[in-house]
N, C-alpha and C positions, 0 to 999 in steps of 0.2 A: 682200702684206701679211702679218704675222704673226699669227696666231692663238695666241690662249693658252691653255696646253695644261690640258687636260681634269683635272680629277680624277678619281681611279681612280674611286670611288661616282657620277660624273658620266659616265665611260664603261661602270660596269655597267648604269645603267637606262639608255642606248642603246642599249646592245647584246640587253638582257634579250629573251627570247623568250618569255615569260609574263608579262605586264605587269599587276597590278592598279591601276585608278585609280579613287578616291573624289573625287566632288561634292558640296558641300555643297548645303542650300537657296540660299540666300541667293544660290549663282552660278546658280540657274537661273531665279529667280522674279523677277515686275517689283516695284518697291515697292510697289505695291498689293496682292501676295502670290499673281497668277497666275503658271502657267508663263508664260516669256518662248520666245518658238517662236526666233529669233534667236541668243538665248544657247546654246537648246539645239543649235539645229543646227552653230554653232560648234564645240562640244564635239564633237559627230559627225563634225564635218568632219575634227577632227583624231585622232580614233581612229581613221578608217576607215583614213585614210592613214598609222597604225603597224600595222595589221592587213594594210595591200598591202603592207610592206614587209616582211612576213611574219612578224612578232609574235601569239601569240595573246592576245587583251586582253579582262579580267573588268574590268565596270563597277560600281561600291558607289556609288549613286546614291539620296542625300536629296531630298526633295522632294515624297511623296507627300502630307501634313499640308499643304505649304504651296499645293500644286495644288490640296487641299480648298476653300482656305478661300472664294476669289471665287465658286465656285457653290452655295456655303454659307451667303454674304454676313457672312461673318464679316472682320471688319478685321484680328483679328492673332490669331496663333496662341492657341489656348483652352490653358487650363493643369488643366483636368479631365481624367482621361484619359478618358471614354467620349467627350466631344468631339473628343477627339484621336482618336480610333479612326474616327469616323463621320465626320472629315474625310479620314484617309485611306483610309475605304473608295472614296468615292468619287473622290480624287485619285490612289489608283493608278492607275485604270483609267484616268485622262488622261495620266499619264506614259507609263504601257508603252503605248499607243496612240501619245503624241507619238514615242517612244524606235523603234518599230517600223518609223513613218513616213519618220522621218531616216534612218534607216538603210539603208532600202528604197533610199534614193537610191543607194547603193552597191551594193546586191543582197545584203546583209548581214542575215541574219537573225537577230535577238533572242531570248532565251529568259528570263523572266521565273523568277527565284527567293527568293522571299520566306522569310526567315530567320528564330527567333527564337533565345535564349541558350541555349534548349532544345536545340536542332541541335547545338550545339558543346560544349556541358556534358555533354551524354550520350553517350556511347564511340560506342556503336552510332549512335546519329542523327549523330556527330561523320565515321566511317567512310563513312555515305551519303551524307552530302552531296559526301566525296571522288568517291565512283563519279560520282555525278551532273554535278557540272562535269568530270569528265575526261572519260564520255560526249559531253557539250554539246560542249567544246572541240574533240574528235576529229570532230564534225560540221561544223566551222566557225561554231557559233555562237556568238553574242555575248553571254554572261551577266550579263544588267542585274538585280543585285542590289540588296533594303533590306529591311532590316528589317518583318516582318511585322505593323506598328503595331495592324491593324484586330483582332487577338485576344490580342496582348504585354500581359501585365498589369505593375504595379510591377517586381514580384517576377522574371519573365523578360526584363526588356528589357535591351538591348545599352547602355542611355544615352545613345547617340551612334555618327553609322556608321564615325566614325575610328576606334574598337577593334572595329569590327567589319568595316574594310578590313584590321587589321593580320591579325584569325584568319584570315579568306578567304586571304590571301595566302601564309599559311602551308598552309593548309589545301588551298590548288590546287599548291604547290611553285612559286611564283611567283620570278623572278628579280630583281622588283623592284616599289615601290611609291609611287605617285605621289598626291600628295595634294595636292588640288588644292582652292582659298579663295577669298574675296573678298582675302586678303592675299597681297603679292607673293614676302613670302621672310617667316623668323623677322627678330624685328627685337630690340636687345639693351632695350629699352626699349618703350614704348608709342608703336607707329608712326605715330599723328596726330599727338606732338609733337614740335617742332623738340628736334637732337640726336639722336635712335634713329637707329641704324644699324643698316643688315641684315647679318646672317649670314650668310655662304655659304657656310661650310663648319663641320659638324662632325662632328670625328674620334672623339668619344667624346664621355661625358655629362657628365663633368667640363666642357666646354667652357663648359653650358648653368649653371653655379652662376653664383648671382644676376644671373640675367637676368630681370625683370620680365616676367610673362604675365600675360594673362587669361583667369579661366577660362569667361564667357557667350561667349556667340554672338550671333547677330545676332534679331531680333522671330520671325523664321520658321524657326529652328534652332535647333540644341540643342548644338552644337559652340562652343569659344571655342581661342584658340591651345594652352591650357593641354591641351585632349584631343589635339589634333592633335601634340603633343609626346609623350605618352601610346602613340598612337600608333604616333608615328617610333622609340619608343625598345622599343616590342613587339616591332616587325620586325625593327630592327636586333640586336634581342638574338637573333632567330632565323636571322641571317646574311643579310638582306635589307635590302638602299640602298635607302634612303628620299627623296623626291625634294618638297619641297613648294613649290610657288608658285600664284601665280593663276591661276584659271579665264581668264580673259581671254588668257593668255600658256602655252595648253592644249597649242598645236600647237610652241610651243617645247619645251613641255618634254616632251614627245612625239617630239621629234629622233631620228630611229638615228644612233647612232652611226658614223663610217664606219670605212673600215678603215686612215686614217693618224691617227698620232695624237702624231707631232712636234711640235716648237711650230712648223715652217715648212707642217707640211700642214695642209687643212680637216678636220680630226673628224670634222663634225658634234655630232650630240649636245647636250644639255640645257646653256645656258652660265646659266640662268635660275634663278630662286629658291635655294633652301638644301638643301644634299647633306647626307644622313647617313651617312654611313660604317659598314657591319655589322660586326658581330661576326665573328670570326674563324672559330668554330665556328659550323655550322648545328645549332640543337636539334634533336633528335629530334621525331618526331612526336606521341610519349607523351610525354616531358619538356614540350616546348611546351602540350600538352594540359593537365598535371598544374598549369603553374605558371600560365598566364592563362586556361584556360576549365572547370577543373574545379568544379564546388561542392564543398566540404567538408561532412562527412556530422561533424563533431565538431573540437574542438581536445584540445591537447595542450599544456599548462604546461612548461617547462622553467629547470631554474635555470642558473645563467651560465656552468659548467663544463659542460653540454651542451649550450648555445647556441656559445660557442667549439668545442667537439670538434664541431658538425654542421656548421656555416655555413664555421669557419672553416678546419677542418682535414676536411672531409668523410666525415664518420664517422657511424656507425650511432647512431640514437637508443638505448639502453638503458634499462632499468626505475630505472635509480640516479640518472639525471639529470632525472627527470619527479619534480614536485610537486604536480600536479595535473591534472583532464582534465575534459572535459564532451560527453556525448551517447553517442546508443547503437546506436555505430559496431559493422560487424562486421569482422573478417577482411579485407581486401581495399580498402577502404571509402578515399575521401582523407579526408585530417585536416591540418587548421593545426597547424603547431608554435608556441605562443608563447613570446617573450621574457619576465624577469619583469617585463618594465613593461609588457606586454601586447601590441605589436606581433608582427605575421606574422610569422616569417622565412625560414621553411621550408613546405614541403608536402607532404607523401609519402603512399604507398599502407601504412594500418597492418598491420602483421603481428598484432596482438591484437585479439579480442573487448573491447566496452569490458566486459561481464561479466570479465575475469580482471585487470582491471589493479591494482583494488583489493590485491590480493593481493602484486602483485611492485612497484610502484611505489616507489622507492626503495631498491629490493633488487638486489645485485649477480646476474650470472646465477650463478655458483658455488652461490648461497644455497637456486635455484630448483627444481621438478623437473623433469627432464628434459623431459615435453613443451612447459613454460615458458619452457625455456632457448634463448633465440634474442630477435634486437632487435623490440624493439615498431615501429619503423620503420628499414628495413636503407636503406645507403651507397646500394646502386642503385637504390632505392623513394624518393628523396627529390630536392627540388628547393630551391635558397634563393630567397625572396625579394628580390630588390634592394631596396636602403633609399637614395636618392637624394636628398638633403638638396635643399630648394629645386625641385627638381624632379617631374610629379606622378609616382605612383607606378605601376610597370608590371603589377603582381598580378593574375590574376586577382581574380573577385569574394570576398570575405569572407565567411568565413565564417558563419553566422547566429549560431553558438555564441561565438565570438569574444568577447572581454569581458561575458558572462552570469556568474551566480553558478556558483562551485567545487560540481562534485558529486562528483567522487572525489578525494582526496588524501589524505598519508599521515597527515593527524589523523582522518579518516574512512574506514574502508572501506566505508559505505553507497552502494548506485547508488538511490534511492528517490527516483521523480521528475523519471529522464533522462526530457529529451524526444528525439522522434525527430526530425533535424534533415537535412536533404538526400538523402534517399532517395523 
């Protein structure tokens, strides 16, 4: 029989040897919103056995809120957050209990790593958490990751554990990233009604203009396709195939790869849900950091000849192209570059004190003195935004400063009344 042959993004995550995969709620809990012991052991079933086949495999697993709720006797997820906290305090401890148990059946030992936006936003906690899973990994254990709900305020939460499988996965040097739903593949429309077709393959983002998502989730998650897109398009912009389909269809897409891959020999490998195709280049581990998990400590107005000279032609931000700025950034510090219609589009490490900008904003460097003379955010200090029409968008989080009222520009050199904003 012939087999049909594999796509390249379809024979990386067989092949990957550092696998991350994200479960949502909703594939582990019953509809009455307990753990389901079945679903989960399923999902184990089929780790274990990309872990024998000699994969190391980090787990990003939701569920702890929705474990809360039947011994909380709560019907569906509370939309308070201290509810939501003091359901997953006590639904962790049923997961990683459940999570430990299954796995034991293997001789598989788990290590429980609760996360918040804290971990990955700040350099140094961004750095430990590397040591930590390559420690774990080097032991043979199994790192069943989520989000730290029982102490995550507003202000620090990931949103959702789809952007918080794509950082992990960059953040462990993952080969690939598997995302795994109640839905079977992307679908080009809304897959309950007749007509939607699924996706199986995409080569780029372009693929995804005007394709119909949703952005909720199911009663007991916080995820809808629209994050899970978000996502696939993190990783893949960090050189990482993305691999999404059903929980149900866990251990397919969990397939190694083999080692023929004709169309007359068996592959192996994922022939299941929707392949995303990486990026050419792998980010950096600073760039990746800078553009989806840094906060911004201030923005940076720019007018449309230094939106084109940064984005388009990758050039140093200068004092003559900025019309305005807000917050009280230092030296070192990230900063949103904005368009003049307000949008992101850049991110960089500033090279000014917001104290000096007053001063040189709209000034060429020639005009400056010499210890002023240099870019307020230089070529290799800077990252562009992707702007993705229809699609959601890949950024990290926004800045707080971001569309607030103008404190310095070149009708004002007053700073009176910067606030201190991400530090």
């Amino acid at each position: 029989m012939t087999v049909p042959r594999l796509s390249a993004p379809r024979l990386a995550v067989g092949r990957a040897m550092t696998v991350v995969v994200k479960v949502g709620s909703s594939s582990l809990t019953t509809s009455a919103g307990g753990l389901d012991p079945a679903r989960l052991d399923a999902l184990v079933d089929a780790l274990a056995a990309r872990v024998a086949a000699g994969s190391q495999v980090v787990l990003v697993s939701s569920g702890a809120i929705a474990a809360g709720l039947s011994p909380l006797g709560l019907a569906r997820r509370p939309r308070d957050l201290a509810t939501q906290q003091a359901a997953a305090s006590v639904g962790q401890q049923l997961l990683a209990h459940r999570y430990a148990a299954s796995f034991a059946r293997y001789r598989l030992t788990v290590g429980q790593v609760l996360l918040t936006s804290d971990d990955v936003v700040r350099r140094a906690h961004y750095r430990n958490a590397q040591r930590t899973f390559g420690k774990l990994l080097s032991f043979g254990v199994v790192p069943v990751v989520n989000e730290n709900d029982t102490v995550a305020t507003a202000e620090i939460k990931f949103g959702d554990n789809d952007r918080l499988a794509a950082l992990v996965a960059h953040l462990v040097g993952a080969q690939a990233l598997i995302l795994l739903s109640d839905v079977d593949a992307l679908y080009d429309g809304d897959p309950r009604l007749p007509g939607s077709s699924p996706v199986r393959e995409v080569p780029d983002a372009s693929v995804l203009a005007g394709i119909g998502i949703t952005a909720s989730g199911s009663d007991v998650g916080t995820g809808g396709m629209g994050s899970k897109l978000t996502s696939a398009l993190t990783a893949t912009g960090a050189g990482i195939p993305v691999l999404l389909a059903s929980a149900a269809q866990a251990r397919e897409a969990l397939t190694v790869t083999g080692p023929g891959s004709a169309p007359d020999d068996d592959p192996g490998g994922p022939m299941v849900g929707t392949a995303f195709a990486p990026a050419t280049r792998r980010t950096s581990a600073r760039m990746f950091w800078l553009r989806h998990a840094a906060t911004s400590a201030g923005s940076i107005g720019l007018d449309q000849g230094a939106v084109n000279a940064v984005v388009g032609r990758r050039k140093s931000l200068l004092p003559a192209g900025i019309t305005h700025f807000f917050g009280d950034f230092e030296s070192g510090d990230v900063v949103d570059l904005l368009a003049p219609t307000g949008e992101i589009v850049a991110r960089g490490f500033v090279g000014h004190d917001a104290g000096e900008l007053p001063g040189i904003i709209g000034r060429s460097l020639p005009e400056l003195s010499p210890d002023l003379r240099h870019p307020v955010v230089h070529a290799d200090d800077l990252v562009a935004v992707p702007q993705t029409n229809g699609v959601p968008g890949t950024s990290g989080p926004a800045s707080p400063a971001a569309g607030r009222t103008r404190v310095g520009s070149t009708a004002s050199s007053r700073i009176e009344g910067v606030q201190h904003v991400g530090r």
